[in-house]
C-alpha positions in Angstrom: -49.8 -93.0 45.6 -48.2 -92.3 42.3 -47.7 -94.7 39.2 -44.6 -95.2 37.9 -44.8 -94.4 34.2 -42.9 -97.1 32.4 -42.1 -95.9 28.9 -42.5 -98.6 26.9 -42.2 -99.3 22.9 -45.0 -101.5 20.8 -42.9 -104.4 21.5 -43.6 -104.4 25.0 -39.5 -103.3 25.7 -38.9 -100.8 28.5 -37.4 -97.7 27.6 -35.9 -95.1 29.7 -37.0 -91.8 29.5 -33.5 -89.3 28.7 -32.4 -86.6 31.4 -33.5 -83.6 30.8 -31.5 -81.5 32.5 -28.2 -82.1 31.5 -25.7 -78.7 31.9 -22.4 -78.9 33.9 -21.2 -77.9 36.7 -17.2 -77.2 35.7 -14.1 -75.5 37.1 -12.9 -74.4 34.0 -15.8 -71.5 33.7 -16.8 -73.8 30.6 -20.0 -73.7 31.8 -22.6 -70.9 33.6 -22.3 -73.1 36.7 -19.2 -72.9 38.3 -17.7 -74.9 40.8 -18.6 -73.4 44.2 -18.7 -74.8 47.3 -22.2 -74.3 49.6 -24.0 -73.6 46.4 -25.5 -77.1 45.5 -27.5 -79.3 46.6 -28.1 -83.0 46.0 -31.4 -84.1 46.0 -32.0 -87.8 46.1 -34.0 -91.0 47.4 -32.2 -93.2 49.2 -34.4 -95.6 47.6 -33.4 -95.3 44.1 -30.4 -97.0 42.4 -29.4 -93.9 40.5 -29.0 -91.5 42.9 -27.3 -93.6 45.4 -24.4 -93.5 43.6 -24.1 -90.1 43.9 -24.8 -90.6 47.4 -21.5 -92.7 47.5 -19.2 -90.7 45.5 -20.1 -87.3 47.6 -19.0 -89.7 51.0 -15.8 -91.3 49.4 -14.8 -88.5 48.5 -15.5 -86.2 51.5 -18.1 -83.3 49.6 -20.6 -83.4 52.8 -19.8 -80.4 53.6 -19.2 -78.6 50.0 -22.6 -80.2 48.4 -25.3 -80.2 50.7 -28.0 -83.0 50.5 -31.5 -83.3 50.4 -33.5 -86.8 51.5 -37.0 -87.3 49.6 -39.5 -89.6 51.2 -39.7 -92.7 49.4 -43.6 -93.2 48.6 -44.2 -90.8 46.1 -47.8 -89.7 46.0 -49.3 -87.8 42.4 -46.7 -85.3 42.5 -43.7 -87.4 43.0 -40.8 -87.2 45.2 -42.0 -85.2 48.4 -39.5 -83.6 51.0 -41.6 -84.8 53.7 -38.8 -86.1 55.9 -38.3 -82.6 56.8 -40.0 -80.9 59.1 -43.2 -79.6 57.8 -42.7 -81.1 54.8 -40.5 -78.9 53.2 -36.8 -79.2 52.0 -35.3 -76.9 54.9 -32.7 -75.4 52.5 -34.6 -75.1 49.1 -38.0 -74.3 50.9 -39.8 -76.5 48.7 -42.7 -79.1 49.6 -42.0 -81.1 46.2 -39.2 -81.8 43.8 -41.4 -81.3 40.7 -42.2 -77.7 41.2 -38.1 -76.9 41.2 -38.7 -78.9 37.9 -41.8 -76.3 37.0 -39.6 -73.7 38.0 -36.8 -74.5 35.3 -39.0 -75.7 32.7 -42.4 -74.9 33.0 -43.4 -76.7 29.9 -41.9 -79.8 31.5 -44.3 -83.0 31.3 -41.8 -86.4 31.7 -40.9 -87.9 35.4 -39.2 -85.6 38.0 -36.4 -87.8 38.8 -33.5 -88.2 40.8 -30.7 -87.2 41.4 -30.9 -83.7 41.0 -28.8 -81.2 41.8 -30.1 -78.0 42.3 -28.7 -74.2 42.6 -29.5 -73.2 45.8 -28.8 -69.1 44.7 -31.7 -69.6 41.8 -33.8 -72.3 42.9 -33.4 -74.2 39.6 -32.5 -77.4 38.8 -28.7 -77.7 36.7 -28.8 -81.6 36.3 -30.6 -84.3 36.4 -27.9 -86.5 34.2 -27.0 -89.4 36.8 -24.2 -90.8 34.7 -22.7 -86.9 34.3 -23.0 -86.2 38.2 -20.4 -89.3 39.6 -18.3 -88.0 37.0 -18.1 -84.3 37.6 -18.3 -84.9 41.3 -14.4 -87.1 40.7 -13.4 -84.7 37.9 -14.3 -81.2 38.0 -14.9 -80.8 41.8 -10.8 -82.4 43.3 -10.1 -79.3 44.5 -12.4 -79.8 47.1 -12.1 -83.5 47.7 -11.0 -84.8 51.3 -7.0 -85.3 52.2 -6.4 -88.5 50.9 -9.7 -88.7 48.3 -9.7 -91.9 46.1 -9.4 -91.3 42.4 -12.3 -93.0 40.9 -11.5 -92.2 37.6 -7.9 -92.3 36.9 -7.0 -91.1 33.4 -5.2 -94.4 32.8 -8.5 -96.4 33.0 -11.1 -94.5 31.8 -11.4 -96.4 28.6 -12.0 -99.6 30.4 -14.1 -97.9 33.1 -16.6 -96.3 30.6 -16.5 -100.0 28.2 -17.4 -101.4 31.7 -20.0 -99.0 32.7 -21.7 -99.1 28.9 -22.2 -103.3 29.4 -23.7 -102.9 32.6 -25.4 -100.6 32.4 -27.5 -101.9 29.3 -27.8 -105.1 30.8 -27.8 -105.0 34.5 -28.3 -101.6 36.1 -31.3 -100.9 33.5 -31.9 -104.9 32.6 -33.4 -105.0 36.3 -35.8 -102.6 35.0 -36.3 -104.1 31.3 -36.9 -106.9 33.2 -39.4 -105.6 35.9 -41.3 -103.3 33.3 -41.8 -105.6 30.5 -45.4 -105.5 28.9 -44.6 -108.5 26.7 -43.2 -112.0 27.5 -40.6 -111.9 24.5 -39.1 -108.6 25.8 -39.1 -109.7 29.4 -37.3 -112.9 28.4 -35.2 -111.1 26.4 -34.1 -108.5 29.1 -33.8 -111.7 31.6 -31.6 -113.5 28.8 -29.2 -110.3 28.7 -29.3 -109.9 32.8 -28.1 -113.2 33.4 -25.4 -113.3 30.7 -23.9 -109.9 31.8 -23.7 -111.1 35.7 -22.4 -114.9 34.9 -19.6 -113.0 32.9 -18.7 -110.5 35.8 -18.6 -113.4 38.0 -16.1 -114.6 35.6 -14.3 -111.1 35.3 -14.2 -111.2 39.4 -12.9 -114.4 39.9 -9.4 -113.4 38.4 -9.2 -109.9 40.4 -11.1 -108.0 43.4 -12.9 -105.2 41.2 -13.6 -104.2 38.2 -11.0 -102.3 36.9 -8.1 -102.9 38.7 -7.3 -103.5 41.8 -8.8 -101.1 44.0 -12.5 -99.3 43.9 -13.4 -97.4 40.5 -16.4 -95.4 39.3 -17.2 -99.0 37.3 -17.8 -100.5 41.0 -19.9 -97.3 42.6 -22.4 -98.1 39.4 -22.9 -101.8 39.5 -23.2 -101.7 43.5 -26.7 -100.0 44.3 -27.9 -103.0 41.6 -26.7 -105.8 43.5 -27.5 -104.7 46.8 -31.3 -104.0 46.0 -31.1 -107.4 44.1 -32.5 -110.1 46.2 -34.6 -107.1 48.3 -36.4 -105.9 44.7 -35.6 -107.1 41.7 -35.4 -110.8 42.7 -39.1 -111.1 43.2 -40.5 -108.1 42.4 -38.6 -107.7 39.0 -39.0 -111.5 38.3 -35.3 -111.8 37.8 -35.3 -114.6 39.6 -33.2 -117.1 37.7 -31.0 -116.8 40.9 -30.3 -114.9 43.9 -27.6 -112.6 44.6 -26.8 -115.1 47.6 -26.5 -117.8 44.8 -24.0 -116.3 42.9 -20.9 -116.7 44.8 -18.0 -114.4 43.5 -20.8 -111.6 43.1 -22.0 -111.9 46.4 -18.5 -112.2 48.0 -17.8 -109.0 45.7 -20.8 -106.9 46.9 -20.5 -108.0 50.6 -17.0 -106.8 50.1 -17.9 -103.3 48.8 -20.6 -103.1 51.8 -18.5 -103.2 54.4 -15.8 -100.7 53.0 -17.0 -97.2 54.3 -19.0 -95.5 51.6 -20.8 -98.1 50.7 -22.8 -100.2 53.2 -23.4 -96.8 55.2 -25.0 -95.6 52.4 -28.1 -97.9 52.3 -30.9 -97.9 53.4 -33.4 -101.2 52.6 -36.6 -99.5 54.4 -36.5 -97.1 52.4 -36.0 -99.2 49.6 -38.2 -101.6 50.0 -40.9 -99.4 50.9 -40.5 -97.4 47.5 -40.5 -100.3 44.7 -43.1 -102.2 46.6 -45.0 -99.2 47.0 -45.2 -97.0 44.2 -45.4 -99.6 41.7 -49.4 -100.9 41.9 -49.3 -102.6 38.2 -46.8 -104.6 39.6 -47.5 -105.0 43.1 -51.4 -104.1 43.1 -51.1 -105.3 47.4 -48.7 -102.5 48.4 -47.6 -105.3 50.9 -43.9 -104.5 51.2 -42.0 -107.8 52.4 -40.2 -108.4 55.7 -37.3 -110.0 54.1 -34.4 -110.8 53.5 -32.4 -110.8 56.2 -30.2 -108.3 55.7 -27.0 -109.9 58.5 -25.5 -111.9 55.5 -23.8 -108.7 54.2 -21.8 -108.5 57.3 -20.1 -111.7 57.5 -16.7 -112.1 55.8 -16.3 -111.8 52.2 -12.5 -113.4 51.5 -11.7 -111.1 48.7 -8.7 -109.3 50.3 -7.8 -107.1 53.3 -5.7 -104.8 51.1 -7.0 -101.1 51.0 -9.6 -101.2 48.3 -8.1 -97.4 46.8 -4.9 -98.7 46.9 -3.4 -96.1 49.9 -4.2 -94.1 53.4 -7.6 -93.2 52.8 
């Protein structure tokens, strides 16, 4: 089993480590990776909050069969992410047995995390980006001519101010708060991350009560990012993140708001809590030194009807 390294700072505060890898894959010819379908390939977990929304965006917008993608498993032993879902335990496109020596490959003076998502050219065998924010984007942006009849715009032009001021306060407070939170090596910055968590979701309840997403009235990029966060909430970071002021369940226009966005294809297809579950209680020892992943919760509650409209959620035939 691996450890998760949590970067942390001498006040005890979580820090993200940067991306890396962070060209562009653009239709323009901006950039030495061009747009070009069959080329690609997504690698993920289905575990981890960053890459599922990658995972989303390539499904609303209908890029299974222009981006191919790759599953790792999600216990991670000292090499990280291994593509042992696949038959003998290698990635049956890229060949590979682990995602860190595509990472050697590219950099082999590389010594942070091998993360994902990662998207990977298939003609080298190098990684192109590992720059989750980037991806979603490029994916709605740089990659429409290859979206399904009918795609959803995710990131209309007119909203993209609001979109990105959206995306900036959650994902300071919530998306990464679950991890300042959970990774904390000091009681001030823990309480401090909790403080900030709390504030930011009491104040999208309030931003929800008045309309059904974000931004707008039908499913933006804003929505695809604070998703894989609420849905892993009472699973993970609940107990195992001690973010536990309250439940997901106990926060009623959130709840109603994810259970919505669950049961609109795209979304609720998408996740998987074994895998999940398995991964944060399982990989993390300092925090969970047991490695006993929980049975619960019930996962039937994200079924049952959410009362936030029956309208399409993009707003047309999709």
């Amino acid at each position: 089993m691996t450890r998760f390294t949590a970067e942390t700072s001498t006040g005890g505060e979580f820090v993200r480590q940067p991306n890396r890898f962070d060209e562009r894959i653009t239709a323009d010819g901006s950039s030495r990776w061009p747009v070009e379908p069959g080329r690609y390939r997504l690698v993920v977990s289905l575990a981890c909050p960053w890459a599922h929304r990658a995972v989303i965006v390539r499904r609303l917008l209908g890029l299974e069969d222009v981006i191919s993608l790759g599953v790792v498993d999600p216990i991670r032993d000292d090499r990280g992410w291994r593509f042992t879902l696949d038959p003998d335990g290698r990635d049956p496109v890229l060949g590979n047995e682990f995602l860190e020596e595509i990472y050697r490959a590219t950099d082999p003076g590389y010594t942070g995390r091998v993360t994902v998502p990662s998207i990977v050219d298939v003609h080298s065998g190098l990684i192109v980006t590992n720059d989750y924010p980037r991806i979603t984007l490029d994916l709605e942006t740089q990659w429409s001519a290859h979206h399904r009849d009918g795609a959803p715009d995710l990131y209309p032009a007119d909203r993209r101010d609001e979109i990105d001021a959206v995306n900036g306060q959650v994902f300071h407070c919530v998306n990464n708060g679950v991890y300042k939170c959970g990774f904390a090596t000091g009681q001030a910055a823990y309480e401090k991350a909790y403080d900030a968590l709390f504030a930011r979701l009491d104040a999208l309840s309030t931003r929800l009560e008045h309309q059904r997403f974000l931004v707008g009235d039908t499913i933006t990029e804003a929505d695809v990012r604070l998703f894989p966060t609420l849905v892993r909430f009472d699973a993970v970071y609940h107990g195992h993140f001690k973010c536990n002021r309250d439940k997901l369940t106990e926060l009623p226009v959130l709840w109603a708001y994810a259970r919505d966005l669950y049961q609109t294809p795209g979304f609720g297809d998408t996740v998987d809590f074994d895998h999940i579950k398995r991964h944060y209680y399982g990989t993390h020892p300092t925090i969970n030194p047991t490695g006993i992943v929980p049975k619960g919760p019930s996962a039937d509650g994200w079924l049952t009807p959410h009362g936030r409209g029956s309208e399409d959620p993009f707003g047309g035939d999709h």
